[in-house]
VEXPAKE-822005 format. One record per residue (C-alpha): residue number from 0; residue in three letters; chain; x, y, z. Coordinates in Angstrom, 3 decimals, padded with zeros to 6 digits. Example, Ala and Ser with C-alpha at 12.3 -4.5 7.8 and 13.67 -1.06 7.14 Angstrom:
// VEXPAKE-822005
<node k="0" r="ala" c="A" xx="012.300" yy="-004.500" zz="007.800"/>
<node k="1" r="ser" c="A" xx="013.670" yy="-001.060" zz="007.140"/>
//
This chain:
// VEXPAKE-822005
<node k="0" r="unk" c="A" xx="-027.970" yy="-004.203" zz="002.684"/>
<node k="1" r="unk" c="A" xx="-027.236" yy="-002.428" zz="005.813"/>
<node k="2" r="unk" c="A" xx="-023.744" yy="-001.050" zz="005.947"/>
<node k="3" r="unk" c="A" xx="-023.073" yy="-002.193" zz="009.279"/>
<node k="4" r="unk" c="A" xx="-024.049" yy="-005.567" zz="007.499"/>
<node k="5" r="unk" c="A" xx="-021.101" yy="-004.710" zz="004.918"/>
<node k="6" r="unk" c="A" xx="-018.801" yy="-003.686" zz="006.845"/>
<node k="7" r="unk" c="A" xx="-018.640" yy="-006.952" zz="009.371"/>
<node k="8" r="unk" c="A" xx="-018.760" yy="-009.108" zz="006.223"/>
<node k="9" r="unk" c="A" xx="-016.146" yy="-007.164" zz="004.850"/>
<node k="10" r="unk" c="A" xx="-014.312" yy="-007.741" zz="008.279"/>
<node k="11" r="unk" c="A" xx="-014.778" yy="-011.485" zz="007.967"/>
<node k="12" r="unk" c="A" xx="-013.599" yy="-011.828" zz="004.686"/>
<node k="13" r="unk" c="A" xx="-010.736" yy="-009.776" zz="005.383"/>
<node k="14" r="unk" c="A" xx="-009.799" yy="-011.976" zz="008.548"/>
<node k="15" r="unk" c="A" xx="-009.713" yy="-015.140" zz="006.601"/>
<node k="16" r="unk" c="A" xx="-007.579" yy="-013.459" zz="004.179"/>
<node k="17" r="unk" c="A" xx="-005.033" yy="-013.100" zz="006.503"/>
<node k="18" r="unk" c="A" xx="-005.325" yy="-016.284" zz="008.985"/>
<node k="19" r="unk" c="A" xx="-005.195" yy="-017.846" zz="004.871"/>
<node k="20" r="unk" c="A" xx="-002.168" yy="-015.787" zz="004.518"/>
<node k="21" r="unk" c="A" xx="-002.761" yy="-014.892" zz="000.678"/>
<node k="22" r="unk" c="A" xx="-005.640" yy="-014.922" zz="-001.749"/>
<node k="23" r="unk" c="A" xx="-005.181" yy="-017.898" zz="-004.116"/>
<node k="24" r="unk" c="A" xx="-005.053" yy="-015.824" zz="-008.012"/>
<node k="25" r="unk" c="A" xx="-003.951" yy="-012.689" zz="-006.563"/>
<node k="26" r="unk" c="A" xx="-000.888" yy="-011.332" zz="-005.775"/>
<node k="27" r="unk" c="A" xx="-001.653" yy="-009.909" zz="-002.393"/>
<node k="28" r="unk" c="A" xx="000.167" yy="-011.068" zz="000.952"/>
<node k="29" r="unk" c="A" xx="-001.360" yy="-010.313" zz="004.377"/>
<node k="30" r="unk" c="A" xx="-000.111" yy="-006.668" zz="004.473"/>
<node k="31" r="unk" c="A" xx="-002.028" yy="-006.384" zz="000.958"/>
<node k="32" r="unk" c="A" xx="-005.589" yy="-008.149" zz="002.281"/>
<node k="33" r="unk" c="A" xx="-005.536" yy="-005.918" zz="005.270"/>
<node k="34" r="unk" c="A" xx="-005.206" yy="-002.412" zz="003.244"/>
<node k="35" r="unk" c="A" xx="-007.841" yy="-003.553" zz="000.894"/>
<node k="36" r="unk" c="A" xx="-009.639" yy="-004.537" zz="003.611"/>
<node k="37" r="unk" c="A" xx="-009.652" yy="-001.026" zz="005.165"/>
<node k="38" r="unk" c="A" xx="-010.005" yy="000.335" zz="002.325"/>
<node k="39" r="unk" c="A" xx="-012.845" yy="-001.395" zz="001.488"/>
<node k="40" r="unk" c="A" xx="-014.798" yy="-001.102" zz="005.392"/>
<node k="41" r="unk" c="A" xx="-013.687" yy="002.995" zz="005.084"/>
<node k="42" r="unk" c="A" xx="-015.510" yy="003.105" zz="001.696"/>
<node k="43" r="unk" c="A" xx="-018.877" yy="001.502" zz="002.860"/>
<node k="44" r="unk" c="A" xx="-018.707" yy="003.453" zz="006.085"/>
<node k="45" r="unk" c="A" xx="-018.360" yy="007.061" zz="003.975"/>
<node k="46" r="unk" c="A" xx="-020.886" yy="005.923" zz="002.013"/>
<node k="47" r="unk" c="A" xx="-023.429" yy="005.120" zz="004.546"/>
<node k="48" r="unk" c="A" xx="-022.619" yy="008.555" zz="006.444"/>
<node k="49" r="unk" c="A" xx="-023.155" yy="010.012" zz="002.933"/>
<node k="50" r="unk" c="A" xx="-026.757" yy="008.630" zz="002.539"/>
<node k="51" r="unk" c="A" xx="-027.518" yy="009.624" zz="005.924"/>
<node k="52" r="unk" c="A" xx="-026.500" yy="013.123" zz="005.356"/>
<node k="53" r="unk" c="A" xx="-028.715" yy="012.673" zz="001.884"/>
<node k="54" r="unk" c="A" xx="-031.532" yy="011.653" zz="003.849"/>
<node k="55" r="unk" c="A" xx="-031.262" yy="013.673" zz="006.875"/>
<node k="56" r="unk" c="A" xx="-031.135" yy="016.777" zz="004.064"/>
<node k="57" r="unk" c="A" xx="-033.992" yy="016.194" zz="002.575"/>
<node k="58" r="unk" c="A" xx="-035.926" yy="015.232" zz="005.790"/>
<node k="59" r="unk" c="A" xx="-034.971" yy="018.583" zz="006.522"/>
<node k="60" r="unk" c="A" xx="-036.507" yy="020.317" zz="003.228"/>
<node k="61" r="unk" c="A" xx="-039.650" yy="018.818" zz="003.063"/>
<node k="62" r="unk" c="A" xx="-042.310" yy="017.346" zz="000.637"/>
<node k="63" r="unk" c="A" xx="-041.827" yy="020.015" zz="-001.463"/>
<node k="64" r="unk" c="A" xx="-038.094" yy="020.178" zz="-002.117"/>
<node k="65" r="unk" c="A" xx="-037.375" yy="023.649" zz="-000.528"/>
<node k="66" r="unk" c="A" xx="-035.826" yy="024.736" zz="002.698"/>
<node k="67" r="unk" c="A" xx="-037.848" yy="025.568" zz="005.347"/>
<node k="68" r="unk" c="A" xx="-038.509" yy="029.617" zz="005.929"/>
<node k="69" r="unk" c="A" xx="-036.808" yy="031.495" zz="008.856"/>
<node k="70" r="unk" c="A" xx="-038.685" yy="033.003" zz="011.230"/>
<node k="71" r="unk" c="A" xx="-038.741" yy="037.003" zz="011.556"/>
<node k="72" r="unk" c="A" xx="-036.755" yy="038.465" zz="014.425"/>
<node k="73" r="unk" c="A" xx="-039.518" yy="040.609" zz="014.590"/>
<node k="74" r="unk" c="A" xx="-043.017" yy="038.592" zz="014.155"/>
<node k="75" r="unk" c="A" xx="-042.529" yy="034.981" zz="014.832"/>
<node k="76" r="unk" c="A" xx="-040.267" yy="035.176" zz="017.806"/>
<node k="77" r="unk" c="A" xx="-042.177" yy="037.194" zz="019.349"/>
<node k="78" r="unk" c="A" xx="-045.689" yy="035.620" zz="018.764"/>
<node k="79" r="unk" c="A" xx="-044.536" yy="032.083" zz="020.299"/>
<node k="80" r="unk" c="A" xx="-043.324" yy="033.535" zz="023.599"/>
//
């Protein structure tokens, strides 16, 4: 799923936790839904900027899996001007 996706549902959840007031079988009161709740939306949002970094990385490296070369300061520079 899209983390955007998570993180509203995780907002919705966590906003009928508290309008409930507590989670019936847990021992958390509204102070206790919200923290998880952040907890929970900071998690998802690390982990998409994570596996954009991931993918942004290897977008950067190429098919095959090594780091693009730096141009001379002496050849290429010079030849695109």
């Amino acid at each position: 799923m899209n983390p955007v996706t998570n993180i509203i549902v995780v907002f919705a959840l966590t906003y009928l936790g508290i309008a409930m007031g507590r989670v019936p079988g847990l021992k958390l009161n509204r102070a206790g839904i919200a923290l998880l709740g952040a907890l929970a939306a900071f998690s998802i949002a690390l982990c998409g900027a994570l596996l954009a970094q991931r993918i942004a990385s290897a977008v950067a490296r190429g098919r095959d899996g090594r780091a693009p070369a730096a141009p001379s300061a002496t050849g290429e520079a010079r030849a695109n001007r």
